[in-house]
Each structure stands twice: as C-alpha cells, then as structure tokens.
N, C-alpha and C positions, 0 to 999 in steps of 0.2 A: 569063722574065717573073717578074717577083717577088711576092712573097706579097701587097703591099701593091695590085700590079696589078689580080692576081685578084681580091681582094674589093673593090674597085674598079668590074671589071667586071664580077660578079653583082649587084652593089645595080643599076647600069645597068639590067641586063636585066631585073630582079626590077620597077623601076620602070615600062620599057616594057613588060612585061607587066600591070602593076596599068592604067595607064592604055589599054592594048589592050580590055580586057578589063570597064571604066567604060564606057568608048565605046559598045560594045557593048551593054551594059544600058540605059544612056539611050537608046539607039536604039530597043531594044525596047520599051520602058515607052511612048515616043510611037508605035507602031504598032498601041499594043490600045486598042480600043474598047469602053468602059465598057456594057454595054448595059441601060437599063434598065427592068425589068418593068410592065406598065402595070399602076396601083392603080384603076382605074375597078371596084369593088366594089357590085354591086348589092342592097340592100339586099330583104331578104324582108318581105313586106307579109303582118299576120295579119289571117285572112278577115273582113268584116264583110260588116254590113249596108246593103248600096249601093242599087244597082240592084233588087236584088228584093225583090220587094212580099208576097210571101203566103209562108204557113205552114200547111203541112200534117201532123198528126201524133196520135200516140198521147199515152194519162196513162195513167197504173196510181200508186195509193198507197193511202193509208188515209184513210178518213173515219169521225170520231168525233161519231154521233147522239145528242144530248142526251138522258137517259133512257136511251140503251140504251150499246151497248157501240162496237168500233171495227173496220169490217171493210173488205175489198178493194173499192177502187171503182176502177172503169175505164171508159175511153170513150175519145174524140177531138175534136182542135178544129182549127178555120179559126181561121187569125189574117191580118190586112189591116193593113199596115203606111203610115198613110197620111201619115206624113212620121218624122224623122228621132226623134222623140219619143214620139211617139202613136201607139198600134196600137189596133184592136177582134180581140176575142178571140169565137169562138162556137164554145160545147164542149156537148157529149151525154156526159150520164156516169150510171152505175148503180151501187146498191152492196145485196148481200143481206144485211138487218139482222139482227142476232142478236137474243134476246129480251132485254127492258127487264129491267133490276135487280129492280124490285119483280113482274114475274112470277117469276123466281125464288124469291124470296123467298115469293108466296103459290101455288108452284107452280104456276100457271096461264097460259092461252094467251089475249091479250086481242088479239092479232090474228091476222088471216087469212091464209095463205100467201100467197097474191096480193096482200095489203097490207105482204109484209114486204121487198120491194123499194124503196130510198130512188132516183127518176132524176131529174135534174134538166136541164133546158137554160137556159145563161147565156149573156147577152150583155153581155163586158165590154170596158171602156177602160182602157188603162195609160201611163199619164205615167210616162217615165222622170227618172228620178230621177240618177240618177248613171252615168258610164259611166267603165272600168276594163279593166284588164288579167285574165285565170285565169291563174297559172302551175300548170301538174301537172309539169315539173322543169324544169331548166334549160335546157334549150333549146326547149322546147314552150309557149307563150303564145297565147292568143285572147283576143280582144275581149270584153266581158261589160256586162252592163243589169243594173240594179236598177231596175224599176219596181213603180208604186200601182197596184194593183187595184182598183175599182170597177165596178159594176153590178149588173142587175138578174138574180133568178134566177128562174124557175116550178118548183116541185117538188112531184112525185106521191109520198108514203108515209102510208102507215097512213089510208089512205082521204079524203085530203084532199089537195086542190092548191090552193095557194097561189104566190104573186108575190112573190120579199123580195127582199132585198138583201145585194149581195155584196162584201164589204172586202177585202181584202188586199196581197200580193208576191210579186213571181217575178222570181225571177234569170236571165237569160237568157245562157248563152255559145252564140258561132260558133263549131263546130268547123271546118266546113271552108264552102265558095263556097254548098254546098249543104242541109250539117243543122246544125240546132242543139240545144241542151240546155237541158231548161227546168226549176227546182226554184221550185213556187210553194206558196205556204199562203193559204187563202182558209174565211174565216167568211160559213155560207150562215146569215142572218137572215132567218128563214121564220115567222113565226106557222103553229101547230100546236091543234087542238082533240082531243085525245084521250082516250076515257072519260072527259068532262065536264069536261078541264082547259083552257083554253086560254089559251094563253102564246105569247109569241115565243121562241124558242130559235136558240142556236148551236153549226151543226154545224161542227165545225172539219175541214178537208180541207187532209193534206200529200201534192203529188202529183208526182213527174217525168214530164217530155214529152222525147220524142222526134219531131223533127222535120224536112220536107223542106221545102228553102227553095227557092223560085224565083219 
C-alpha cells in the first residue's frame, strides 16, 4: 500500500469518526430535559392595622410643667380604632413635679406634697394624617401613621382640677400582628390659679407607648 493510500485511508477514518461521534452528541442534546424551577415567589406582607381594633399599653416620657421644671411622667392608654383613620385614645398618666423656678429662687415651698403630683385623664381623637413606611435597615420595614391629636384633658395639680384641652401627634409604627410603637408630643392647655395667678398654661409631654394590639 502506498504512502498516498495510507493517508488516504486515515483522513477516511478520522472523518467516520468525527461524524460517529456528531451523531452521538445530537442524540444526547435531544434526550435532556431542560427543567425549569418554579418562580411562584411569595411576597412578605408588613404587619398592619387590619382586623384589629384596640390598643392596649404603657407611656413613660417627660412632661414639662409650665413654671416649674420637667420630670418622669407615666401611665397607660386604651386606644379604639374605629375605622381606618380615626382612633379615640384614653390615657391615665402621673408625673412628680419638681419645685417652680421662683421657689428656688425665694427658697421657699408654695406647695404641698400631696399637691405636687401633676395626673391627668385624656380623651382623645387622632385623624391620620399620612401613612408610610419605618425602615430600621434593610431588610426590616413596617407600616407607620402620623396622626393630629386632639381632645379634652381633666388635670389634678397644685390643688386645682381643671378641664383643657389637648393638641398634638404621634407616630405610630406596627411592629409585628400584635404590638405597636407609639412616639407622641401633646400640649395639655389647662388653666391654672396658683398663689393668686391665674393663667392658661402649657404643659408640653414627649411620651413613647408601648403597645398590644388585638
């Protein structure tokens, strides 16, 4: 067989194997089944306020008594959420008042211990104002209110009870199905008669709540 034979007869073989071997591949490529992942992704819903209607909780903040100085006031409030906008708020709260400026001043005690407890009970309404997102990072969002504060308050201090009226806003976030977060600031417009003065005054109160929703 001659030289020209031989390489002759490997290109031959070399081709029936290229095409043996194509065959083969094609065959395979049509046997595999693409499979593909289902994307049905269910989306996370942050908690609001649906279904449930009331609020139960604590405040702790500071309340700053006109004339005197600015101390821990604490209590708790019923909140009645009676549609998607409008709640009524009803809170007990107490606060032990430090002495007024000008007792310092002329060293003296112009009230009674038992009168130097500021409590008040309010019953208010808050029209929401706007509703939004809290992010605390990136991956963590809740639902949030900013409502108006108004109503009525009755307040016991320095030997006088009186009926005023109460302005303000609270930020409300859902943390979770069942609590929520409350930062509000609320001016108590109380008329006051104290050693002969009487004037309307305003106590300014910043308070956070803690709360259980159901």
């Amino acid at each position: 067989m001659s030289v020209l034979q031989r390489t002759l007869q490997k290109i031959a073989i070399g081709l029936f194997c290229t095409l043996v071997i194509q065959n083969n591949l094609i065959a395979a490529e049509q046997d595999v089944k693409i499979i593909e992942p289902e994307t049905n992704v269910v989306k996370a819903q942050a908690a609001a306020i649906d279904t449930e209607k009331l609020e139960f909780g604590i405040i702790g903040g500071l309340l700053s008594v006109e004339d005197f100085d600015s101390n821990l006031v604490q209590g708790f409030s019923f909140t009645y959420h009676i549609s998607q906008d409008f709640m009524l708020t009803l809170t007990n709260a107490s606060s032990k008042v430090g002495r007024a400026t000008f007792e310092d001043v002329v060293d003296g005690d112009f009230l009674k211990s038992a009168d130097e407890t500021f409590k008040y009970t309010s019953l208010t309404s808050g029209y929401k104002l706007f509703h939004g997102r809290s992010f605390f990072s990136e991956k963590s969002k809740y639902n949030s209110n900013v409502y108006f504060v108004f109503g009525l308050s009755n307040v016991e201090f320095a030997n006088n009870t009186e009926t005023g009226l109460i302005l303000g806003a609270t930020y409300k976030t859902v943390l979770t199905d069942w609590l929520t977060w409350d930062l509000s600031m609320k001016d108590h417009i109380v008329s006051r008669d104290f050693i002969g003065d009487d004037k309307n005054t305003h106590n300014i109160e910043w308070s956070v709540g803690l709360n259980l929703l159901f």
